[in-house]
DRENBA-557290 format. One record per residue (C-alpha): x, y, z; residue in three letters. Coordinates in steps of 0.25 Angstrom, whole numbers, padded with zeros to 4 digits, always signed. Last residue first. Layout:
! residues N
XYZALA/...
//
This chain:
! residues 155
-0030-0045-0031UNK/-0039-0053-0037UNK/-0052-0047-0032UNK/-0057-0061-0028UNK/-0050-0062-0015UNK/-0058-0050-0009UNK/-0050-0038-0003UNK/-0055-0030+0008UNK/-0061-0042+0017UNK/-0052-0039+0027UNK/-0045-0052+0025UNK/-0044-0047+0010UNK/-0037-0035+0014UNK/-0027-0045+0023UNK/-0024-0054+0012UNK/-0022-0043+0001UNK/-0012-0038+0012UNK/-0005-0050+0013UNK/-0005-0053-0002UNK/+0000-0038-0005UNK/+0011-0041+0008UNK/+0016-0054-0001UNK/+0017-0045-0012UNK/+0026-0036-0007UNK/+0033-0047+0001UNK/+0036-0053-0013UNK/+0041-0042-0019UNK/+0050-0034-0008UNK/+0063-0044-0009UNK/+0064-0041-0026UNK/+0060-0027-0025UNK/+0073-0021-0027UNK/+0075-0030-0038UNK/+0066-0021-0044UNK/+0072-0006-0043UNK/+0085-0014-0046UNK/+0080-0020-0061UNK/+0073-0006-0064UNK/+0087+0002-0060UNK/+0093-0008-0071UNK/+0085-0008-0080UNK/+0087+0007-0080UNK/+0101+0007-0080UNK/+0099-0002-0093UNK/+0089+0008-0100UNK/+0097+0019-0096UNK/+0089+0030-0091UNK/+0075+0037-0098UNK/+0069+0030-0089UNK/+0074+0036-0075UNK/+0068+0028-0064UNK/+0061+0031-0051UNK/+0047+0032-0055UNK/+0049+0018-0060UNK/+0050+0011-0047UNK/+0052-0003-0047UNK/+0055-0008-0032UNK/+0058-0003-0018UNK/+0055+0010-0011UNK/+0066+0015-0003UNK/+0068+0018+0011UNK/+0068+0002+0015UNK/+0061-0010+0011UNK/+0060-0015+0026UNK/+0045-0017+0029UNK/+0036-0018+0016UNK/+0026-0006+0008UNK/+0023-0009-0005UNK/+0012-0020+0002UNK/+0005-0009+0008UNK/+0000-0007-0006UNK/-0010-0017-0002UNK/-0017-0010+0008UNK/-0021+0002+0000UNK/-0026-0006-0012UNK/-0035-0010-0001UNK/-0038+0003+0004UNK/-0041+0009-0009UNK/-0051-0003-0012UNK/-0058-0001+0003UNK/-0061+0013-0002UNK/-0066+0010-0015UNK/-0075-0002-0007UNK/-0078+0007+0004UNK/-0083+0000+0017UNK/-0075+0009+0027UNK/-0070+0003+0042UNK/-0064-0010+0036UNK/-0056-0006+0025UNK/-0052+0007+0034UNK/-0047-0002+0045UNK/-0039-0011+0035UNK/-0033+0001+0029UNK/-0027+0006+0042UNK/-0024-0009+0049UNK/-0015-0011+0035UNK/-0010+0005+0036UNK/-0006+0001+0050UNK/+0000-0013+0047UNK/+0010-0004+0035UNK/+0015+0004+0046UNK/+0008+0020+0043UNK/+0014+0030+0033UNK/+0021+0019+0025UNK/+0035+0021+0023UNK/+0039+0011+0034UNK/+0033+0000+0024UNK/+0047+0003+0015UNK/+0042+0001+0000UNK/+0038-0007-0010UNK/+0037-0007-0025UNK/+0029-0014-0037UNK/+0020-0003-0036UNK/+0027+0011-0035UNK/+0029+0011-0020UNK/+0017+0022-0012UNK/+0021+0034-0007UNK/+0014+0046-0011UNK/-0001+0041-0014UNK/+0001+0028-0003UNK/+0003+0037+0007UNK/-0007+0045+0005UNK/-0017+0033+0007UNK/-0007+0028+0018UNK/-0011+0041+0026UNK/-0025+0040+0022UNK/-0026+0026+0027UNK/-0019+0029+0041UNK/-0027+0040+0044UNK/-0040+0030+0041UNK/-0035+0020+0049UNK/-0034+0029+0059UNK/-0049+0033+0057UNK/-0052+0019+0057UNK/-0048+0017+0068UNK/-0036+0008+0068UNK/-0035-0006+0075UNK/-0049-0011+0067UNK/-0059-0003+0068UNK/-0074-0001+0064UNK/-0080+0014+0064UNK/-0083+0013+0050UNK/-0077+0023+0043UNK/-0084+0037+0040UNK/-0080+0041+0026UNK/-0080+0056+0021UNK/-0065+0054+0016UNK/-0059+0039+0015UNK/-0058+0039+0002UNK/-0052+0052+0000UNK/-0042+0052+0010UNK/-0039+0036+0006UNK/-0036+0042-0010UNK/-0029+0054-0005UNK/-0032+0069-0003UNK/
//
């Protein structure tokens, strides 16, 4: 079972909406929560937003409606953190992940071939960093107009 199946069992949300029901929202939660535990980008790397199980503005409206619906401040945390790895995921990167990806190198290789592999792996996310981080600020703007994120936790 995963972390969102587990946080959300034995609840009974509010009954307040936004464009989802919260029991839609719900399904849609759970299925990005299991997402997220098989697919989500190493950190420092993004991926296509067609290989999220829902469009990225569903999973947004999804975890917004939860947020609002259940007054849980470990499960509200979850969520939040949820929200902002939607930033990994941009339109038009293609089929393949991009960035620094250890998993995927040899290390017992040449030294210089391996410098080399690194160096490509992250000029490959030269175009992709600053809209990452410009869609963290977005989101991190949008939790805190849904009074989820307060300006004095620093991040």
């Amino acid at each position: 079972m995963n972390m969102f199946n587990r946080l959300f069992a034995n609840r009974k949300p509010s009954p307040d909406t936004i464009k989802l029901s919260v029991e839609s929202a719900h399904k849609v939660v759970q299925q990005y929560g299991s997402f997220l535990e098989s697919s989500a980008p190493l950190p420092g790397c993004v991926a296509d937003s067609t290989q999220l199980p829902h469009c990225k503005d569903t999973i947004k409206e999804a975890i917004s409606t939860c947020i609002t619906a259940i007054s849980d401040p470990v499960l509200t945390e979850h969520l939040r953190h949820g929200y902002l790895m939607l930033a990994a995921w941009q339109e038009d990167v293609g089929d393949k992940t991009l960035g620094l990806d250890f998993t995927q190198l040899n290390l017992d290789q040449d030294p210089m071939e391996l410098a080399e592999l690194i160096q490509q792996q992250s000029n490959s996310m030269d175009n992709w960093t600053a809209r990452v981080e410009a869609d963290q600020v977005s989101l991190m703007s949008e939790l805190r107009l849904m009074g989820a994120y307060a300006k004095q936790t620093g991040t």
